[in-house]
Steps between C-alpha positions, in 0.01 A plus 500: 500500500682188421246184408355228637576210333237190529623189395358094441710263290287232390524241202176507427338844445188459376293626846519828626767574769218671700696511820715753310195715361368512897870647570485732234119630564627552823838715389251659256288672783836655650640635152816251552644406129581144463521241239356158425658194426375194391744261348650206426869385638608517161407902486715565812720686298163776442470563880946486540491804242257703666627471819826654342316793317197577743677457856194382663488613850352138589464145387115318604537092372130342529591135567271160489638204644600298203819436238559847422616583849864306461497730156379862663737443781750439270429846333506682839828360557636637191301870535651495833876420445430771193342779738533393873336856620194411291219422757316140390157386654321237497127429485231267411322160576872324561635762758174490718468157544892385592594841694798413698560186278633725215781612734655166401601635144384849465704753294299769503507787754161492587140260526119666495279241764115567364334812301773694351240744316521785723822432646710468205416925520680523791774262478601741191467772738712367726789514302435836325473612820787351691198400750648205727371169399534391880176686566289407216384104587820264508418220649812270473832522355825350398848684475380728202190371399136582641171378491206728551160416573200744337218548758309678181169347443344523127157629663401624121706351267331736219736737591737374285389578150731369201567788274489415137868541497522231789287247272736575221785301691304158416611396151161300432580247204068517410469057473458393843159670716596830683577414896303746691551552887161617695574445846805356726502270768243222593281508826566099555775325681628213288807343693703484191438796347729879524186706486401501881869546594525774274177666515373405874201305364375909321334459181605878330199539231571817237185700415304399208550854354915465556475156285258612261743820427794330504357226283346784275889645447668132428224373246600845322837431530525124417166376380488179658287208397437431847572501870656276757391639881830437667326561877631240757082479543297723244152376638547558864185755396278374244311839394817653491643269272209415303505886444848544354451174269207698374680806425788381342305309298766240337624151532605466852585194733597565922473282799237401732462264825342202442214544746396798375412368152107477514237518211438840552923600414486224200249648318616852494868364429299315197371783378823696466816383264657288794794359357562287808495522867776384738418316840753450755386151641877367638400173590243203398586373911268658779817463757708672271212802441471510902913516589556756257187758602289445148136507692416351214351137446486227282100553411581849414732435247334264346198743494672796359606251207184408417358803512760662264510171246059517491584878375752384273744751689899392415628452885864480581533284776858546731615193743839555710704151630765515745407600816742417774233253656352348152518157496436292180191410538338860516748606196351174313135608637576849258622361180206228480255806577660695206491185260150443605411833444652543141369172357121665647518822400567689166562855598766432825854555483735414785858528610702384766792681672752461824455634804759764528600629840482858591661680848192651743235259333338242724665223354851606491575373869361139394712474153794647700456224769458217210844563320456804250810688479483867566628724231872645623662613154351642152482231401303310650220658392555427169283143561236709658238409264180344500656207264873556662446515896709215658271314736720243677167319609366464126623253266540539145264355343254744674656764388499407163162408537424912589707606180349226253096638649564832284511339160270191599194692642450782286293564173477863456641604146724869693738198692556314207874638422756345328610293795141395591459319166777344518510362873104493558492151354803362686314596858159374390697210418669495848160519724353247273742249610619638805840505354761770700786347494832640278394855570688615223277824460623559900849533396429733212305713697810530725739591244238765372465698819878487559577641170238751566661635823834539351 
């Protein structure tokens, strides 16, 4: 049997491609060989070799809607002008949420809509088979290219069990905290956010025996000082949660909702080695909360901070500006909450970041509708970042505002990198002031994410 082979390209590597160890757990189950790999654009020439001495049978890229899709496409091109039999798909985050948008520049033959776990099985099938693809879910197509949409449900995602030789694919560099995944999905409905267009609102919890054994296997492996919970929403259940803080027993930061930070959750997270927990709160404006489907309100912010600071609990506070209906006033009504906030308390952090549209979200109509220019070509998405997004409706000097909040609201000693050290004192400088004009640091971050896509 000819392999499988899965495939991210991704500057940074330094968190697991999990989407690729589902895809393999599930190829694992059904004997199917297949290959891993997790690369940068300058190891191309890794994956280009292999295809010549392996002859996969089958090509699976896992995509996220940022730079690296101008580059990946890019790659397909070439694999395909090289091997034009060679059957590419498509998966991931960025195919789900723009479906028929990606007809607009697609070069490979074929796009996964939603759980490709199971059916990645039978795709391979399919063409080991000769089995007509006509009768196995496409939903749309154009001239030679199809999209098909997975019914499959992940009813028990511990299924999918990541062999040892699965975990060996992730090359972990042992400085920065181990990113765990526990769970996928989140049961809320945040207007902005991919989860309930992606996972239908279905919060997808693994057992605590599946994390405890896979987390048994990597601190083997790797060793790692401590843990980052990657879950879009680790503490949807608290027990559960407290329990697999308790058994991992190390360092360990994740994310909770503001409203349900109480006493009771502070002083077990006290008693553990909390590095820091994250808190989504968007907005400091309760119009802003209400349009974009927080639930969430002012009072319960605020109490979820105090809470955590009384502790002495490091809290990572998260604000968004952009929104197609902001207005300057509620953006304003934000970054005097966050300067308050700083100047009171000792143990918050906070960052600000754009608004960045997403296809099938509930806001994507309204940022349509107020001027934000669909993504047609590759490389579009190359500004599709949380500092890059073009907003025709916000003006510079907000968005260097949302860049200059990373290095002007943060204290802990893991973000103080080179750059930090240097820049931190230029942005305190900025807010102190209210300085933002010549947003020289703008421009550079331009030229950065261009050469990065090349």
């Amino acid at each position: 049997m000819n392999p499988v082979f899965l495939i991210k390209i991704s500057s940074l590597l330094s968190y697991p491609p999990y989407s690729l160890f589902y895809l393999a757990a599930s190829l694992d189950k059904d004997k199917i060989p297949y290959r891993i790999f997790f690369i940068k654009p300058e190891q191309t020439s890794i994956l280009l070799k292999s295809i010549r001495n392996e002859k996969p049978a089958l090509l699976c890229f896992s995509l996220v809607t940022d730079h690296s899709i101008s580059f990946t496409y890019s790659l397909i091109n070439k694999i395909k002008s090289l091997y034009p039999k060679l059957p590419v798909l498509c998966g991931g985050t960025h195919i789900s949420l723009f479906q028929e948008l990606i007809f607009n520049d697609m070069p490979f033959d074929y796009g996964c809509i939603g759980f490709g776990e199971e059916f990645i099985n039978k795709f391979y099938q399919c063409f080991c088979d000769k089995i007509s693809l006509d009768e196995n879910l496409t939903i749309f197509k154009r001239s030679d290219t199809k999209c098909l949409f997975t019914n499959y449900q992940l009813n028990d995602i511990d299924n999918y069990v990541f062999a040892d030789k699965i975990i060996d694919n992730f090359k972990y560099n042992n400085i920065s905290s181990f990113p765990l995944i526990t769970s996928r999905g989140c049961p809320y409905d945040c207007g902005f956010c991919y989860c309930p267009a992606v996972y239908k609102r279905n919060w997808l919890p693994h057992s605590i025996e599946w994390v405890k054994d896979l987390f048994d296997r990597i601190n083997h492996k790797f060793s790692p000082k401590s843990v980052d919970f990657c879950d879009d929403h680790f503490f949807v259940n608290f027990e559960r949660g407290k329990n697999i803080i308790e058994l991992i027993n190390k360092p360990w930061s994740a994310e909770i909702r503001a409203e349900l930070v109480d006493n009771n959750f502070a002083q077990f997270v006290s008693k553990t080695k909390c590095k820091k927990i994250f808190i989504g709160v968007e907005s400091a404006s309760s119009e802003t909360l209400n349009k974009i489907n927080k639930n969430l309100s002012i009072e319960q912010i605020e109490n979820a901070i105090s809470i955590l600071s009384k502790y002495r609990i490091n809290t990572d506070l998260s604000f968004i500006i952009g929104f197609p209906f902001e207005t300057d006033k509620t953006i304003d009504l934000t970054i005097n909450f966050i300067k308050n906030l700083f100047s009171k308390y000792k143990y918050v952090n906070a960052s600000i970041k754009l608004y960045t549209p997403y296809p099938n979200t509930h806001l994507w109509n309204d940022s349509v509708n107020a001027g934000f220019k669909i993504p047609v070509k590759r490389n579009d998405y190359i500004s599709m970042t949380r500092f890059g997004v073009i907003l025709p409706w916000l003006s510079e000097k907000y968005r260097l505002i949302a860049f200059s909040s990373q290095y002007a609201f943060s204290r802990m000693t893991e973000l103080q990198r080179r750059f930090h050290k240097i820049y931190s004192p230029i942005a305190k400088l900025r807010f102190r002031y209210d300085f933002f004009s010549l947003p020289a640091e703008l421009f550079l971050l331009k030229v950065a994410v261009k050469i990065s896509s090349l």
